[in-house]
LUMKOL-857899 format. One record per residue (C-alpha): residue in one letter; z, x, y. Coordinates in steps of 0.02 Angstrom, whole numbers, padded with zeros to 5 digits, always signed. Layout:
N
aZXY ...
***
This chain:
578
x-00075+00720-01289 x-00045+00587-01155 x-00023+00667-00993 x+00087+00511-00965 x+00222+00558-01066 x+00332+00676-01002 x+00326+00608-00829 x+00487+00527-00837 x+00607+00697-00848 x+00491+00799-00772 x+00461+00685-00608 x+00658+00656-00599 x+00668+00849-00586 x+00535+00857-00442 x+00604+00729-00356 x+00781+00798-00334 x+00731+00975-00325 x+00602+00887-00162 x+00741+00796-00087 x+00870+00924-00111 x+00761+01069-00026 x+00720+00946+00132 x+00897+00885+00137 x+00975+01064+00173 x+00831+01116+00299 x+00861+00959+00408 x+00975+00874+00519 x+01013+00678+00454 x+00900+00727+00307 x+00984+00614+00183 x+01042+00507+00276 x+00859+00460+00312 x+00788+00437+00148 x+00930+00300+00134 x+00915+00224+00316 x+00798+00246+00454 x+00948+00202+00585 x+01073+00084+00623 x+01092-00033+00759 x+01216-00133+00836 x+01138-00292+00931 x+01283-00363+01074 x+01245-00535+01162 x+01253-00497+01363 x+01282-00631+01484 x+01128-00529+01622 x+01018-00487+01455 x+01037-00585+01336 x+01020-00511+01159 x+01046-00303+01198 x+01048-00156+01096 x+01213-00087+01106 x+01179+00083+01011 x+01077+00154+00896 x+01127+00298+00784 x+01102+00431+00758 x+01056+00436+00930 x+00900+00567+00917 x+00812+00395+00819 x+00649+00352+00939 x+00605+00137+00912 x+00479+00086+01029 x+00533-00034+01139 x+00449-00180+01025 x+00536-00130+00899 x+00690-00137+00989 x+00645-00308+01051 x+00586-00370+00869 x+00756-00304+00804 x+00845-00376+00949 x+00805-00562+00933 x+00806-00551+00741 x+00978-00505+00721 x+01049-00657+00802 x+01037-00838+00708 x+00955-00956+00827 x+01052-01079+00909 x+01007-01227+00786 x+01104-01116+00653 x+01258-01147+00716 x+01323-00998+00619 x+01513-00982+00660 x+01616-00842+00586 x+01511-00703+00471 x+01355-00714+00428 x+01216-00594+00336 x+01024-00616+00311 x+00890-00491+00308 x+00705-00485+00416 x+00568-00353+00373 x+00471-00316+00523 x+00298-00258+00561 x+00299-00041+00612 x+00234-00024+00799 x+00059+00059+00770 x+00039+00235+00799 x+00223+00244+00763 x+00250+00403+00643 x+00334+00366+00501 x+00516+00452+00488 x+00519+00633+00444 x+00565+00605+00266 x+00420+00651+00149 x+00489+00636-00032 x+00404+00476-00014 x+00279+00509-00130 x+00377+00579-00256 x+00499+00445-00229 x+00363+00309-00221 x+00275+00388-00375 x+00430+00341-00503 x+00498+00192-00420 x+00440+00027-00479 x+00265-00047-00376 x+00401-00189-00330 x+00539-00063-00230 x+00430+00059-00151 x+00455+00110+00035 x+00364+00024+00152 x+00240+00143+00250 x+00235+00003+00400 x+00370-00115+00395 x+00550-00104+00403 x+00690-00198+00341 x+00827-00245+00438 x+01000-00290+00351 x+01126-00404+00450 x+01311-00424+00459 x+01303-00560+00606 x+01498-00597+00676 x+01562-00760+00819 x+01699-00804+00841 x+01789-00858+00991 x+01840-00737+01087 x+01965-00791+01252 x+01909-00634+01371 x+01740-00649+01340 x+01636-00758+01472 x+01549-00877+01371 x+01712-00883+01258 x+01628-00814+01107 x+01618-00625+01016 x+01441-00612+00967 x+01400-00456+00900 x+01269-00394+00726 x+01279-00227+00641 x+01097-00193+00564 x+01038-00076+00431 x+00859-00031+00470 x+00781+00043+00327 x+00622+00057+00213 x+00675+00018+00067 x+00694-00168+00005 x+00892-00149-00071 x+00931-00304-00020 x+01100-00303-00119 x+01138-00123-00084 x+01123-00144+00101 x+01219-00318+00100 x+01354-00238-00011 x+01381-00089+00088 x+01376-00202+00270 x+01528-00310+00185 x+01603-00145+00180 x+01587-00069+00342 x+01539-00201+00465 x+01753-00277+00463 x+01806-00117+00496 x+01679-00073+00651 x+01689-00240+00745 x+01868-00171+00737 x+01874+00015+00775 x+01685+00020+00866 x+01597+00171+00865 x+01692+00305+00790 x+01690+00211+00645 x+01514+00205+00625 x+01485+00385+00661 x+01604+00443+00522 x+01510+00296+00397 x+01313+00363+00434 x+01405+00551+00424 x+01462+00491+00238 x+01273+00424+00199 x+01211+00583+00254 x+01310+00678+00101 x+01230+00545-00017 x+01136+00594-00150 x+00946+00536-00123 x+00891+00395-00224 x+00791+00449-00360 x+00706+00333-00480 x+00794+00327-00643 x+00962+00372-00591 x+01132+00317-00591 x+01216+00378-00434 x+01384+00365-00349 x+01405+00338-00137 x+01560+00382-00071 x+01589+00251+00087 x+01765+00207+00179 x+01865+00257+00016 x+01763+00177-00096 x+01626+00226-00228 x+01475+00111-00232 x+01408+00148-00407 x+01208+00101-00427 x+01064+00148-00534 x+00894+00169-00452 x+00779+00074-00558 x+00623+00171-00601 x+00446+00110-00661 x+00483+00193-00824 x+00618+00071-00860 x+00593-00101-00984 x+00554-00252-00896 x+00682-00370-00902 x+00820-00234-00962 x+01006-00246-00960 x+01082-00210-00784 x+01183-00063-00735 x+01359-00052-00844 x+01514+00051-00782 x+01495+00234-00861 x+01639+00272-00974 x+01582+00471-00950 x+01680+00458-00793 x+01849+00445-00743 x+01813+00414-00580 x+01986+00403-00444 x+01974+00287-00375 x+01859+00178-00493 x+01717+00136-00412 x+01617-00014-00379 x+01488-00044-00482 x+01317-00140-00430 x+01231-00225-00553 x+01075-00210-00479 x+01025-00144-00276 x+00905-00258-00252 x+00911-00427-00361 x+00955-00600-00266 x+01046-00746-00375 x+00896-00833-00418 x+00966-00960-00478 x+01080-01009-00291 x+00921-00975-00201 x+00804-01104-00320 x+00932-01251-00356 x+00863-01393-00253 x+00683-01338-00326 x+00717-01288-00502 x+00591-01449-00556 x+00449-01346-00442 x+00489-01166-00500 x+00312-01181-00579 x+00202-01229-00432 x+00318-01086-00322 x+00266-00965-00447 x+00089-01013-00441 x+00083-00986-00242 x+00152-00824-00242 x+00051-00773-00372 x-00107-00814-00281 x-00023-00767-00118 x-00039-00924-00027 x+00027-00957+00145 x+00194-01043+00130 x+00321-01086+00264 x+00519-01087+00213 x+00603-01210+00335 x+00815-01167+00292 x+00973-01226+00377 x+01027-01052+00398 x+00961-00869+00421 x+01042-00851+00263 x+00938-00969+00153 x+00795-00930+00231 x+00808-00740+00202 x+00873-00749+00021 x+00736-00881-00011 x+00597-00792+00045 x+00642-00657-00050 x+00687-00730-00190 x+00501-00803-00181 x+00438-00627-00174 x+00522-00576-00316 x+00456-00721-00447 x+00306-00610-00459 x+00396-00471-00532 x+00353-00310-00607 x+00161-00372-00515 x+00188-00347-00334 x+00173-00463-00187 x+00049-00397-00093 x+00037-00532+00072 x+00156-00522+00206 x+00309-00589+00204 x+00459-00606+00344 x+00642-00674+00261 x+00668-00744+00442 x+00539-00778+00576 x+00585-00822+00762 x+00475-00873+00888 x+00493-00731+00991 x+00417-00615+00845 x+00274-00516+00920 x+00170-00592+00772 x+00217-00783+00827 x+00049-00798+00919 x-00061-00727+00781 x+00019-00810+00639 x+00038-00972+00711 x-00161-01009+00812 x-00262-01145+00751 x-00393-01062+00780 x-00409-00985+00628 x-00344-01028+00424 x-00167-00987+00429 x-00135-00791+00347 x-00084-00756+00180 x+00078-00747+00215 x+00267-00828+00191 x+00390-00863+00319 x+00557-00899+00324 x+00616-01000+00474 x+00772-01097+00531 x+00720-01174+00721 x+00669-01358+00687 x+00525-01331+00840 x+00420-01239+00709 x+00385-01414+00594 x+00268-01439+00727 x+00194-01271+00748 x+00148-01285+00575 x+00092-01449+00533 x-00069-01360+00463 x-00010-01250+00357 x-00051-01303+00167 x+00127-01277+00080 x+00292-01308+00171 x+00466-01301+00072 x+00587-01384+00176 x+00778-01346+00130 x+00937-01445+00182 x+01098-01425+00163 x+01157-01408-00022 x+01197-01587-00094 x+01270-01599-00258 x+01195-01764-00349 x+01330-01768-00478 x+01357-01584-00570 x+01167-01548-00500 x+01088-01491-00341 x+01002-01635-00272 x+00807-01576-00313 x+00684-01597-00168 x+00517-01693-00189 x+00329-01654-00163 x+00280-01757-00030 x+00121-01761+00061 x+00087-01664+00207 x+00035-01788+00323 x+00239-01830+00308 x+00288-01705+00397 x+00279-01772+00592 x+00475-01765+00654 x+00609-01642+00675 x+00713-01726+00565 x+00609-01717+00427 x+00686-01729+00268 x+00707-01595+00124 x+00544-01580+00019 x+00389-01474-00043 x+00254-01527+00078 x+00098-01492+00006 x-00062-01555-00086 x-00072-01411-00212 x-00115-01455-00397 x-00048-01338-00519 x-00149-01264-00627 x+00002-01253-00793 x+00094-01394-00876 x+00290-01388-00815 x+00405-01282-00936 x+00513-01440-00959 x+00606-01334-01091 x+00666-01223-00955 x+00711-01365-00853 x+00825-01435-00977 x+00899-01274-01009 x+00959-01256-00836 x+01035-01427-00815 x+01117-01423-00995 x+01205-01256-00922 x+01255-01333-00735 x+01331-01457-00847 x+01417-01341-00962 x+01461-01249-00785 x+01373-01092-00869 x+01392-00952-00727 x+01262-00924-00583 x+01229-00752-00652 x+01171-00810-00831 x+01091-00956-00773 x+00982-00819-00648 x+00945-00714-00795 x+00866-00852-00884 x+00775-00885-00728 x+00713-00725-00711 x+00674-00703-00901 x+00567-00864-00893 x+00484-00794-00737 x+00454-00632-00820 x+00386-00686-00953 x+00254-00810-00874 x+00172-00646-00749 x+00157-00557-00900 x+00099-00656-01010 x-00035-00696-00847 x-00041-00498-00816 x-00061-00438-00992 x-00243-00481-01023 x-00285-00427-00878 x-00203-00243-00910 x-00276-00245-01067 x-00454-00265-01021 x-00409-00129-00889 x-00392-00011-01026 x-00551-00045-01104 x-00643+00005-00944 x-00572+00173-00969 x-00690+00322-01034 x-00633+00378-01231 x-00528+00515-01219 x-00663+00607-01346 x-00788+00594-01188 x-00688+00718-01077 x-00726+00876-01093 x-00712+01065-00979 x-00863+01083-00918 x-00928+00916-00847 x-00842+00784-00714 x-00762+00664-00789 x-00840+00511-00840 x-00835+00384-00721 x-00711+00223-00747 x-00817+00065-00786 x-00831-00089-00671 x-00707-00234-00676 x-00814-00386-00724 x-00737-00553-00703 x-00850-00633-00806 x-00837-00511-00943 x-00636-00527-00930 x-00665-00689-00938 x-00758-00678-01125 x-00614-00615-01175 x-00477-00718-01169 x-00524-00837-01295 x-00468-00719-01411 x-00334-00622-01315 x-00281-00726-01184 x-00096-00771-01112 x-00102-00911-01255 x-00059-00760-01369 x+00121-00755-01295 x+00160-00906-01174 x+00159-01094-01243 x+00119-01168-01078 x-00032-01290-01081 x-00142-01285-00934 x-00313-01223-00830 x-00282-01011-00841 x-00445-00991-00807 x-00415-01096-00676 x-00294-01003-00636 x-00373-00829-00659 x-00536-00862-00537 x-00395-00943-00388 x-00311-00755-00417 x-00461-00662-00422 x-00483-00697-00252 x-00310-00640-00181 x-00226-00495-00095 x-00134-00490-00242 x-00275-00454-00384 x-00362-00332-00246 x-00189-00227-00213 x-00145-00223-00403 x-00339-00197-00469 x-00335-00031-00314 x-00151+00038-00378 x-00220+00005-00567 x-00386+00108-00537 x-00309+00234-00440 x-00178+00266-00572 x-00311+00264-00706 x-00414+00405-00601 x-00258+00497-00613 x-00251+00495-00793 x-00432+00542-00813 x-00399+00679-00714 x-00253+00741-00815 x-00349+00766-00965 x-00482+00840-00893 x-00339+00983-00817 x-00287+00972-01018 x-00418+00989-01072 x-00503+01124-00981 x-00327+01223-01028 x-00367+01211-01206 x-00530+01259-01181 x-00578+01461-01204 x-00640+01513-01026 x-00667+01704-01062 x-00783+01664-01216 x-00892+01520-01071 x-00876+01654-00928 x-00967+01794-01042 x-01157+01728-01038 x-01137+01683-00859 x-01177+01740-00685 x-01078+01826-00541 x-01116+01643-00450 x-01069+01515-00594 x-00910+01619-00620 x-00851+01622-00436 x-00910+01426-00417 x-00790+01386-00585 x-00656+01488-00500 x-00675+01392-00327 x-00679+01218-00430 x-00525+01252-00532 x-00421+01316-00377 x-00481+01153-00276 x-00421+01042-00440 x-00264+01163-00455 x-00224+01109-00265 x-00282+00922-00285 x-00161+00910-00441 x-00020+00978-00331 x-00061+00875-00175 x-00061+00728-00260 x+00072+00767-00374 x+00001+00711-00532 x+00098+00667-00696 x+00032+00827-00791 x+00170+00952-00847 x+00210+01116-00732 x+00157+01227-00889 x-00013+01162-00884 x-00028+01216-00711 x+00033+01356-00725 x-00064+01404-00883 x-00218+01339-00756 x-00152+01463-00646 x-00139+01593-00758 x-00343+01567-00794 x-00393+01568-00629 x-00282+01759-00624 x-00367+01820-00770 x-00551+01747-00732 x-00536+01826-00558 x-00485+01982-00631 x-00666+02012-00767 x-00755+02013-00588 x-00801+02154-00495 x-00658+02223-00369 x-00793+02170-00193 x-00787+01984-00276 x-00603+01980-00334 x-00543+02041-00140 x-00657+01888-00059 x-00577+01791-00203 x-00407+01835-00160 x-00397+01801+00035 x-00455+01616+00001 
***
């Protein structure tokens, strides 16, 4: 029996029981598992950019958060953003910082996909940035953002629900937001796998929580006919997919070489006309990667008065693994030496298509002014999917809609990680001990080394030729990735997940096993050491919540009762205090 495969039902039932218990014993409890806070970032005359209010009011940022936050909820002045305006940042956690009170995160992070976990030290921060002129102001201009600080990357969630209720407060002000993070705080919490509705300002925002148990590449979330929901509500397709296809169009031709950088988590600088582009960009980059996760650093939109600016942009040292989305023309100088820079202008339509930048070399990139372009010298290692190329234009022509022409996008990109990721999980599975090799009485075998020249042997014969068609270097390819944060964080969550597994049999399999007939033959010691060593595993398997059903542990449990009891009363009293 796979200890695997029940997981899905019986996790979802953990998971809301968890959050359910926690969200009656605390104040703001669900609130929090949604949002850490929110914040509303004023422009003052004497200050400059000011926090206004953050709520609920008992929320403790250190004051560099407050500053990060500050300065990145306010385009720069080359944006020249007039009117409204949202992007997203994700910002580095001040150390030493405690993480907020809600602890479901294991539970939740267990079932959600590797992609939409919560971030234990960053937070994202969700815009809704307003100016407009404004006579009895001073400088003649209202200049106000309402941010959504939270850990969870929902980018379409959070934009969705700011075009809700950011209108309404730069109208009525605070009571307004009160009663909206009140509402949020009746919310269900978000539980991998399910679909959920979130009453907000008269409306029902209707979203399904994806889960890692779900297809890749499956359908997104329809309206349920089970409900007649008054009134009906709005359904979101997704909470956290970008249109792919918007942020790509001036470098469909290059989707291939993008891919390739992310993959191997190269550093890469975004230079956008807008906080916009440069947020939805960036994570659109993120995303190509997907279900593998990015494992670099990444910030939608990067200012220079980010508390990393110093660190990530010294010459001292090879620039970091990591991608940056920018919009202040000064930085084309700051980083001249960065390897890859993507350089987006203003959309220009070159008859029914997006004008599609060039590669150009770096040494090209000198002025301010510098035109639209990839700046780099990287060599791919695949052949472009020209068939995927075509595909796209022939539907910009046929003015298919954005959304399809992002699903084929995303398909294409799907397909090409796994067809990269797929021999890689299957020679995983080979390290793994036979199942025949676990038994009650011994440790579990241990999990054999990864051997990159023994994966290597095996792609000949089961290699991503078995289901891609593009031509090119994957070995290549496979050594470049072999020495990236990316193989390292997904080889860690991979091993740790298969020690998981190994231990779940071994709690199966000691449950089949008959412990009275072992226990008969053996001393007062050996007894009491088995009952100390299944307790510790009993504990371990709760701790870390592994996937193993509740009747196994409690059959486990059960044993340990019944052990206890064939010993004499002296042992079973010191047996019972511990």
């Amino acid at each position: 029996m796979d200890p695997f495969d029940s997981t899905e039902s019986q996790g979802y039932n953990k998971s809301e029981k968890g959050a359910e218990n926690l969200a009656t014993r605390l104040p703001w409890a669900r609130f929090s598992s949604w949002l850490e806070c929110v914040c509303v970032v004023t422009f003052d005359l004497e200050l400059g950019q000011a926090i206004e209010l953050v709520y609920p009011h008992d929320v403790k940022l250190t004051e560099k958060e407050k500053t990060s936050i500050c300065y990145l909820s306010f385009p720069d002045s080359y944006s020249g953003c007039l009117g409204d305006t949202q992007f997203s940042f994700r910002v580095r956690q001040s150390v030493g910082q405690k993480g907020s009170w809600f602890r479901e995160e294991d539970t939740y992070n267990r079932d959600a996909p590797g992609t939409l976990q919560r971030e234990p030290a960053h937070y994202y921060g969700y815009v809704y940035f307003r100016q407009v002129k404004d006579g009895s102001v001073k400088r003649g201009y209202f200049q106000k953002s309402l941010v959504l600080v939270s850990r969870l990357p929902y980018v379409n969630l959070f934009q969705s629900l700011l075009k809700l209720i950011a209108p309404e407060y730069f109208e009525k002000l605070e009571p307004c937001l009160e009663a909206v993070c009140n509402e949020i705080d009746q919310w269900p919490a978000p539980v991998p796998g399910l679909t959920l509705n979130l009453p907000v300002m008269g409306v029902v925002m209707q979203v399904r929580i994806p889960s890692k148990y779900d297809k890749p590449g499956g359908s997104p979330l329809k309206q349920s006919h089970k409900e007649n929901l008054l009134p009906a509500p709005m359904v979101l397709p997704t909470v956290h997919e970008l249109d792919l296809f918007k942020c790509f169009q001036s470098v469909l031709i290059h989707i291939q070489m993008l891919w390739e950088l992310m993959l191997l988590g190269e550093p890469v600088v975004v230079m956008a006309p807008s906080p916009t582009v440069s947020s939805e960009t960036v994570l659109a980059l993120v995303s190509a990667i997907s279900p593998l996760r990015y494992c670099c650093d990444y910030r939608p939109y990067f200012t220079i008065h980010d508390s990393e600016f110093k660190e990530y942009t010294s010459r001292t040292q090879a620039p970091p693994n990591v991608i940056l989305g920018v919009t202040n023309p000064f930085f084309i100088k700051t980083f001249q030496h960065w390897p890859h820079i993507v350089r987006l202008g203003d959309l220009k339509m070159s008859g029914d298509l997006p004008k599609q930048v060039k590669v150009k070399k770096l040494a090209k990139l000198k002025t301010l002014d510098t035109k639209p372009g990839v700046y780099t010298a990287y060599k791919t290692f695949l052949h472009k999917d020209k068939a995927l190329i075509k595909r796209l234009l022939k539907g910009i022509q046929r003015k298919r809609p954005s959304e399809v022409q992002s699903a084929i996008l995303r398909r294409h990109l799907l397909e090409l990680t796994q067809s990269f990721i797929i021999p890689l999980e299957r020679y995983l599975a080979s390290l793994m001990p036979l199942q025949k090799s676990v038994t009650p009485w011994k440790t579990p075998p241990q999990i054999r080394p990864f051997s990159q020249e023994e994966f290597m042997g095996t792609l000949d014969h089961a290699g991503p030729q078995l289901t891609s068609v593009l031509k090119g270097d994957w070995i290549g390819l496979y050594r470049r990735f072999f020495r990236s944060p990316n193989f390292d964080g997904w080889y860690r969550l991979r091993h740790r997940e298969m020690t998981q597994k190994l231990e779940c049999l071994h709690l199966e399999v000691i449950c089949e096993a008959d412990l009275l007939d072992w226990i008969k033959d053996k001393s007062e010691v050996e007894i009491v050491d088995l009952v100390l060593k299944l307790r510790e595993k009993l504990m371990k398997a709760r701790r870390q919540q592994l996937p193993v059903k509740e009747e196994v542990l409690e059959k486990l449990e059960n044993y340990i009762q019944t052990v206890i009891g064939s010993l004499p009363e002296d042992l079973q009293a010191v047996l019972h205090r511990h």
